[in-house]
C-alpha positions as CSV (number, residue, x, y, z in Angstrom):
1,X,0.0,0.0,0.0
2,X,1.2,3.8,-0.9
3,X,0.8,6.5,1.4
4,X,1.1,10.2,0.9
5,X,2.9,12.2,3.9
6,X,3.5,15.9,3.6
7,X,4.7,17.5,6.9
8,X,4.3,21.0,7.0
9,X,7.0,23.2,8.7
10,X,6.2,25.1,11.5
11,X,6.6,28.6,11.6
12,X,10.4,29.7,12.7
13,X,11.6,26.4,12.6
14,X,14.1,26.6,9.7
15,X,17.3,26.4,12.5
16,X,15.7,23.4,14.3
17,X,15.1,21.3,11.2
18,X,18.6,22.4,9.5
19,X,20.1,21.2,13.2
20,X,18.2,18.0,12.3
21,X,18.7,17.3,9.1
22,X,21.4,14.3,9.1
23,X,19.0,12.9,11.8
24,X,16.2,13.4,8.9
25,X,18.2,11.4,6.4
26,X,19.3,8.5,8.4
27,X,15.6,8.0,9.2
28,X,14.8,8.3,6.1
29,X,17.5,5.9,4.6
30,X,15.6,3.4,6.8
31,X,12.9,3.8,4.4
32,X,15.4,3.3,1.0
33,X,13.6,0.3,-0.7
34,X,9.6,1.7,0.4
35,X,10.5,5.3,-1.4
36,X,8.3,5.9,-3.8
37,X,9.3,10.2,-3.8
38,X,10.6,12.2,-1.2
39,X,12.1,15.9,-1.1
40,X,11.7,19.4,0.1
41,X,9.3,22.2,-0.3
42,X,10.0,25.9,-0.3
43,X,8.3,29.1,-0.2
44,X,8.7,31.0,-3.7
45,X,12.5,32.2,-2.9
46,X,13.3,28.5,-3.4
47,X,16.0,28.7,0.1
48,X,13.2,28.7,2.8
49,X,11.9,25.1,3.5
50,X,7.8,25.2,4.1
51,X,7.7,21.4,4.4
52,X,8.4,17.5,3.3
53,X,7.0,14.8,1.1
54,X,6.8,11.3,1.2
55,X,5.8,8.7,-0.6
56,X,6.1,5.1,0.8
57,X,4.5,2.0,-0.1
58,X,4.2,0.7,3.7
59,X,2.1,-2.1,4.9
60,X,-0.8,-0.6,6.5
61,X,-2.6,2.8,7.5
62,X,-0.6,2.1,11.1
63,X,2.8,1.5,9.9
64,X,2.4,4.8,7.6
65,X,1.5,6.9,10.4
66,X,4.4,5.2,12.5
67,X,6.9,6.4,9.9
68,X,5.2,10.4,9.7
69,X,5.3,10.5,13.2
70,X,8.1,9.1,14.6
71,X,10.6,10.9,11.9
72,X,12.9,12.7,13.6
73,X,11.8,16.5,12.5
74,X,8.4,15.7,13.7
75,X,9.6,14.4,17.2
76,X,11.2,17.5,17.9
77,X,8.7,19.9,16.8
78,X,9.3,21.1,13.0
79,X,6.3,20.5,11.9
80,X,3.0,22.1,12.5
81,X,0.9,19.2,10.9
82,X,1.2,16.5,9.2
83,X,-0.8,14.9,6.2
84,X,-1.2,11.1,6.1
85,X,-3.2,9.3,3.3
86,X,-3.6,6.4,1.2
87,X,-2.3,7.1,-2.3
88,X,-2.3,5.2,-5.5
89,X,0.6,5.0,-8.2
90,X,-1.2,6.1,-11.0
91,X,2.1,6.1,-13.1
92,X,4.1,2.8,-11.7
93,X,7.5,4.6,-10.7
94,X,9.5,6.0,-8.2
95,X,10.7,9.5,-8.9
96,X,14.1,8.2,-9.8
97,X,12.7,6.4,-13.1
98,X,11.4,10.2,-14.3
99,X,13.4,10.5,-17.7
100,X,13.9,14.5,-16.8
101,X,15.9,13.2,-13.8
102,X,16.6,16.0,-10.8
103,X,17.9,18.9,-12.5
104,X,16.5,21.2,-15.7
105,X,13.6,23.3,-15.3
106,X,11.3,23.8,-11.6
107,X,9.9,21.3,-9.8
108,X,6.2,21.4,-7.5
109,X,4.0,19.5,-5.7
110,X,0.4,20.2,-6.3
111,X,-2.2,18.6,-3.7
112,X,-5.5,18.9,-4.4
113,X,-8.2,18.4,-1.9
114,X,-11.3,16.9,-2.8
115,X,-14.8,17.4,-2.3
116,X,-15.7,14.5,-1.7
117,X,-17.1,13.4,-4.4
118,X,-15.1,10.6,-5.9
119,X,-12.8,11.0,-9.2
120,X,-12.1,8.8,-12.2
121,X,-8.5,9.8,-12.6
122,X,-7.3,9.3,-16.0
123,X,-3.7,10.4,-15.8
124,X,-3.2,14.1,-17.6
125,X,-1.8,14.5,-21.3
126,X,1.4,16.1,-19.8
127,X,2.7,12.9,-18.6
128,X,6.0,13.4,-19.7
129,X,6.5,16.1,-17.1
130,X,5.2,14.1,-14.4
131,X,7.0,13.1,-11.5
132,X,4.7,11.5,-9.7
133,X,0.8,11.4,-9.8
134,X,-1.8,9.8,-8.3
135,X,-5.4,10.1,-5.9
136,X,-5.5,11.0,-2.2
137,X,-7.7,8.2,-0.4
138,X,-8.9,6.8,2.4
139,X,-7.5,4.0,4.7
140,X,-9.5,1.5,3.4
141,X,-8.7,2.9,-0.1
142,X,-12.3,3.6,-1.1
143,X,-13.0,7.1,-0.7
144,X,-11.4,9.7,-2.7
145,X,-10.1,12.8,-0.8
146,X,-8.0,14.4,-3.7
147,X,-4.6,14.3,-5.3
148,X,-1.2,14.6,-5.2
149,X,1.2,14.9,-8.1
150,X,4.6,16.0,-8.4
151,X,5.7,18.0,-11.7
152,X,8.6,19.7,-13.7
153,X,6.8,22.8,-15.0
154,X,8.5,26.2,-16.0
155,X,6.1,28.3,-13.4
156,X,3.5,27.7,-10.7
157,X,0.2,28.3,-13.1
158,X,1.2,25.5,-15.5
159,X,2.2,23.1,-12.7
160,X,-1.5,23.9,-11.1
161,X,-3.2,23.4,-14.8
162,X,-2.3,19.6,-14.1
163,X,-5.5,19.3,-12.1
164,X,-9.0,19.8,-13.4
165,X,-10.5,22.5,-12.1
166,X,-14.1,21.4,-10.7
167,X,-13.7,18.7,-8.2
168,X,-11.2,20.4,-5.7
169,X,-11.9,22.0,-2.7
170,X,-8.7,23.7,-2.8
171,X,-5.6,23.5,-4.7
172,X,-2.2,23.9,-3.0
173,X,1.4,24.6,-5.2
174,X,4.3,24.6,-3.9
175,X,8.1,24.7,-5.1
176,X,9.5,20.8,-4.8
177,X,13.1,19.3,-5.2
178,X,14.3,15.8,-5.0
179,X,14.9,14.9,-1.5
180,X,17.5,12.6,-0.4
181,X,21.2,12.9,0.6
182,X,23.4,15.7,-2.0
């Protein structure tokens, strides 16, 4: 099973989670063979972190929270919430199989919260630019909640334009990198 964790900084905690960091990545590297995507997200200057994505293909609903909660950042207080749901693979690969690799051209996460009214998700025509993509869901997988994608796009309006417009409640961008040790 997939799961979708975005951790959301807290506000002024830039030196605690830069103090934490190695910490971060040794947890993280405990997770190496689950990974589906994982990386950074930053406010528009691109230097100031705003949160964290995973993607991990755990066990169960209990073993996903386990990893969002007991990571290191999130012990300590970095995080002012954290985002935990079932997610599906719409495009059968890890970020590290995406042909435009981690450099050339921005990179964002867009999460779009649904309705809750459930979604045939076809996957979009700009699949090439796609990093990841797939639908937000319940524990028990049958629910739909929204989605998650990650995308190379040249600005924030086109990486939104890879979710329809009508079924969200509210569509979040932010800037995205490829997480992992540099």
């Amino acid at each position: 099973m997939e799961f979708f964790c975005y951790h959301r900084d807290r506000p002024g905690s830039v030196a605690l989670r830069h103090e934490l960091l190695e910490e971060h990545w040794s947890y993280m590297d405990r997770y190496e063979k689950e990974m589906v995507a994982r990386g950074p997200t930053f406010m528009s200057d691109g230097d100031t972190p705003t949160g964290s994505v995973h993607i991990v293909d755990l066990p169960d609903p209990a073993a996903a929270r386990a990893f969002a909660f007991d990571e290191p950042g999130y012990q300590a207080g970095v995080y002012r919430d954290v985002l935990v749901r079932r997610w599906r693979n719409m495009l059968g690969r890890t970020m590290w199989d995406f042909s435009g690799g981690r450099v050339g051209g921005n990179r964002y996460l867009v999460l779009g919260l649904g309705t809750g009214q459930g979604q045939d998700l076809a996957v979009p025509p700009c699949q090439d630019e796609l990093i990841a993509y797939g639908p937000l869901l319940s524990d028990d997988g049958t629910t739909w909640l929204g989605t998650a994608a990650l995308v190379r796009a040249p600005d924030p309006a086109t990486a939104r334009a890879v979710l329809p417009s009508g079924p969200y409640a509210d569509v979040e961008v932010h800037l995205w990198e490829f997480g992992g040790r540099r």
